[in-house]
C-alpha positions as a Markdown table, in Angstrom:
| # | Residue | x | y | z |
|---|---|---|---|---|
| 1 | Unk | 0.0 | 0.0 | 0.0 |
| 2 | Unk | 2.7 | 2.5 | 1.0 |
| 3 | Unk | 4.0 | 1.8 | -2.4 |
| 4 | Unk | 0.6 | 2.4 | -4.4 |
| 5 | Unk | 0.4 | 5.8 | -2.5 |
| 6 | Unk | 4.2 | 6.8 | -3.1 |
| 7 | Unk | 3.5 | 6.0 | -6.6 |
| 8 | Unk | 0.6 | 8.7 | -6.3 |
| 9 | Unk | 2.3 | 11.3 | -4.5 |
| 10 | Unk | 5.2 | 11.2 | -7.2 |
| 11 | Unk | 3.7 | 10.8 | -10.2 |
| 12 | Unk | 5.3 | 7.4 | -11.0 |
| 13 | Unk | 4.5 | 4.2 | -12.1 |
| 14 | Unk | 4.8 | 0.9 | -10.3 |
| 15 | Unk | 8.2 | -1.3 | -11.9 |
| 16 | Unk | 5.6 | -4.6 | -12.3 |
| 17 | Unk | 3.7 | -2.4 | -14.3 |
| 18 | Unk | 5.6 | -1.5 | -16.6 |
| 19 | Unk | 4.7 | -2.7 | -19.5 |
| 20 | Unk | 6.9 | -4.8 | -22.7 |
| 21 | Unk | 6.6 | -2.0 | -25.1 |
| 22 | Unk | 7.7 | 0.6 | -22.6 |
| 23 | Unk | 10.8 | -1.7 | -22.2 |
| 24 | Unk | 11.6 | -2.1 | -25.8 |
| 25 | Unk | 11.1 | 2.4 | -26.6 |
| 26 | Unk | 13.7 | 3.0 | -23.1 |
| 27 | Unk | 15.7 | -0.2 | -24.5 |
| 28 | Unk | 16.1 | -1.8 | -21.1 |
| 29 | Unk | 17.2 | -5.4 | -21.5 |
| 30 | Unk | 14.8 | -7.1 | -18.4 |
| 31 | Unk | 12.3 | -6.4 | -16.2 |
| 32 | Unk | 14.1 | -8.2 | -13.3 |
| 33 | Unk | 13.6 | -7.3 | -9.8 |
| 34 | Unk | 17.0 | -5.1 | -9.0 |
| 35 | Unk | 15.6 | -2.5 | -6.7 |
| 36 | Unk | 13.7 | -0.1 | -8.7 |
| 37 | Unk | 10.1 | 0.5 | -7.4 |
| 38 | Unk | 8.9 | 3.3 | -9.2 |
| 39 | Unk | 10.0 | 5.0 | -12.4 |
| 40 | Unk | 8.6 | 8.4 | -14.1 |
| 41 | Unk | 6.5 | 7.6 | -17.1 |
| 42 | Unk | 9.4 | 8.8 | -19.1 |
| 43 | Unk | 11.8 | 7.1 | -17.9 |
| 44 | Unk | 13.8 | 9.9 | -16.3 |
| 45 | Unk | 13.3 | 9.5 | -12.7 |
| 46 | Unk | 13.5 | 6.1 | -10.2 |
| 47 | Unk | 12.5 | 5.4 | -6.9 |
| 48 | Unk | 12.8 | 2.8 | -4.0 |
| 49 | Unk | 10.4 | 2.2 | -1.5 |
| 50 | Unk | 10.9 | 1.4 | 2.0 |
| 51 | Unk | 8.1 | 0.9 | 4.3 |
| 52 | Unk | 10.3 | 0.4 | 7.9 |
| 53 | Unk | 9.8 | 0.5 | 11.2 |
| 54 | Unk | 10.9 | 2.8 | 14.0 |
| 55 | Unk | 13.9 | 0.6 | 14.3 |
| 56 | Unk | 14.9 | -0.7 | 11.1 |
| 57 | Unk | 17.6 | 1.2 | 8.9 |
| 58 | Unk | 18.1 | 1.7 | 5.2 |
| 59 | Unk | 21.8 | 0.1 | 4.7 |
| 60 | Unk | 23.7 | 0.9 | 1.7 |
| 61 | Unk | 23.6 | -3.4 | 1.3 |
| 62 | Unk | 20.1 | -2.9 | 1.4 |
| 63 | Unk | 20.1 | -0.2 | -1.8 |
| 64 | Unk | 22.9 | -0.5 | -3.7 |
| 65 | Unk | 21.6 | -3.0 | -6.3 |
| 66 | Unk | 19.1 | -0.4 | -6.8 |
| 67 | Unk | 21.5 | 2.5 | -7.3 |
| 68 | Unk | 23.4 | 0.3 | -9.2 |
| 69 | Unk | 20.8 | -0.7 | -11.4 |
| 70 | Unk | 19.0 | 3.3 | -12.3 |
| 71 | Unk | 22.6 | 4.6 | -13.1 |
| 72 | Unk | 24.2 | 1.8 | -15.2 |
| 73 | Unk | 21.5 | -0.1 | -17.0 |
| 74 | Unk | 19.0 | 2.3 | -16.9 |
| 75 | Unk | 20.9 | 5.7 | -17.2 |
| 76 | Unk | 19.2 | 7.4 | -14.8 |
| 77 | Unk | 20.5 | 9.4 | -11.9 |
| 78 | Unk | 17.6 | 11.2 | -10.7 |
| 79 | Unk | 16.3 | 8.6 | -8.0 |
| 80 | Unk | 15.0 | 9.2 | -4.7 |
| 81 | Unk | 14.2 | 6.6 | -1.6 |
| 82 | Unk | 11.2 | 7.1 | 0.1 |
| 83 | Unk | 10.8 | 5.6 | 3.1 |
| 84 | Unk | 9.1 | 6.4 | 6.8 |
| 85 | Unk | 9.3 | 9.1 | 9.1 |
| 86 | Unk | 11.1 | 6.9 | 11.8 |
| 87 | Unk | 13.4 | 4.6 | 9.5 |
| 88 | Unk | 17.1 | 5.3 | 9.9 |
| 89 | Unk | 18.9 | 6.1 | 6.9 |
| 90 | Unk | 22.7 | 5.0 | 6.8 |
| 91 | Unk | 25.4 | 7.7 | 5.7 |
| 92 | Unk | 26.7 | 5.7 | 2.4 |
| 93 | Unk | 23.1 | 5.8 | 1.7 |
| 94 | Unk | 22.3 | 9.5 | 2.1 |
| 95 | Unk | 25.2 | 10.0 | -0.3 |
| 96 | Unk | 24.4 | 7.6 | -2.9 |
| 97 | Unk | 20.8 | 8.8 | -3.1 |
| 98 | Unk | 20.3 | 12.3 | -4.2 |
| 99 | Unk | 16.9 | 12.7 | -2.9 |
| 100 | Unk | 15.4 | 11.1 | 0.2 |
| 101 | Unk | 11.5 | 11.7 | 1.4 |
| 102 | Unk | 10.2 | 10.6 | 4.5 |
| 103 | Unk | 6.5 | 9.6 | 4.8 |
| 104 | Unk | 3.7 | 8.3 | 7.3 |
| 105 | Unk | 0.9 | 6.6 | 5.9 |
| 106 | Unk | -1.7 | 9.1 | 6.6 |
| 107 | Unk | 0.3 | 12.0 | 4.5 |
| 108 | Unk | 0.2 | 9.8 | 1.4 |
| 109 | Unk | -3.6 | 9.1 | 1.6 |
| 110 | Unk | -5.1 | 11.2 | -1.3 |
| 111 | Unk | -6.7 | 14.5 | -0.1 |
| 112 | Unk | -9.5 | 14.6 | -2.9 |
| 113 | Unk | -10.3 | 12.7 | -6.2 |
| 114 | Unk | -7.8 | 15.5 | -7.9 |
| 115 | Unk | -4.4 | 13.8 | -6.5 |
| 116 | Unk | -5.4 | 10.8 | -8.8 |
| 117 | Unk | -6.4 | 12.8 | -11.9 |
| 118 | Unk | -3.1 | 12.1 | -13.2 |
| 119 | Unk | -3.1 | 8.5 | -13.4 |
| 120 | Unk | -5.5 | 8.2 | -16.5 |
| 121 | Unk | -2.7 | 11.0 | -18.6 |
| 122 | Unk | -0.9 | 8.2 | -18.1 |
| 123 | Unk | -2.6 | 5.3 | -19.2 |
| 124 | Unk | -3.3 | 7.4 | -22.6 |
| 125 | Unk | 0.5 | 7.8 | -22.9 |
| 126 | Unk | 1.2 | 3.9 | -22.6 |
């Protein structure tokens, strides 16, 4: 859930849903599960997605594969990690990750039927 409502809030797609053709036009070689959660519709932008607890931390062996994965297979170094307000966040990982927003549930919950009205511009573009 914390994923679907990331995904919202930023205006990104899920990685399961992205779809063969999308693949083929960003020439990315496999759809294989190496971190990325999210990605912008045009493939500029990735995010990770860490829904932790108050004590759990976000460990560069926890992320790498992910960092690894936007910058040299996908070309993309505009990624950001969002996890929870209370998650710690390791130093080698606040450096490899440009951007890094914290969320509780409750802010990602939509405030009114306009914070989806993006998601069908979307679906045209596929």
């Amino acid at each position: 859930m914390f994923e679907y409502m990331a995904a919202v809030e930023l205006k990104m797609i899920r990685w399961e849903d992205v779809t063969p053709e999308q693949l083929k036009k960003y020439n990315v070689p496999h759809k294989a599960d190496y971190g990325v959660d999210l990605i912008s519709p045009d493939f500029t932008k990735t995010a990770q997605v860490k829904y932790y607890g108050e004590n759990s931390s976000v460990t560069w062996r926890s992320i790498s594969t992910y960092i690894a994965y936007s910058m040299a297979i996908l070309k993309i170094s505009d990624m950001t990690l969002v996890t929870t307000k209370n998650a710690k966040v390791s130093k080698m990982v606040a450096l490899g990750v440009p951007k890094i927003l914290r969320y509780d549930m409750i802010e990602l919950e939509p405030k009114d039927a306009n914070s989806w009205s993006w998601i069908p511009k979307v679906l045209q573009w596929w």
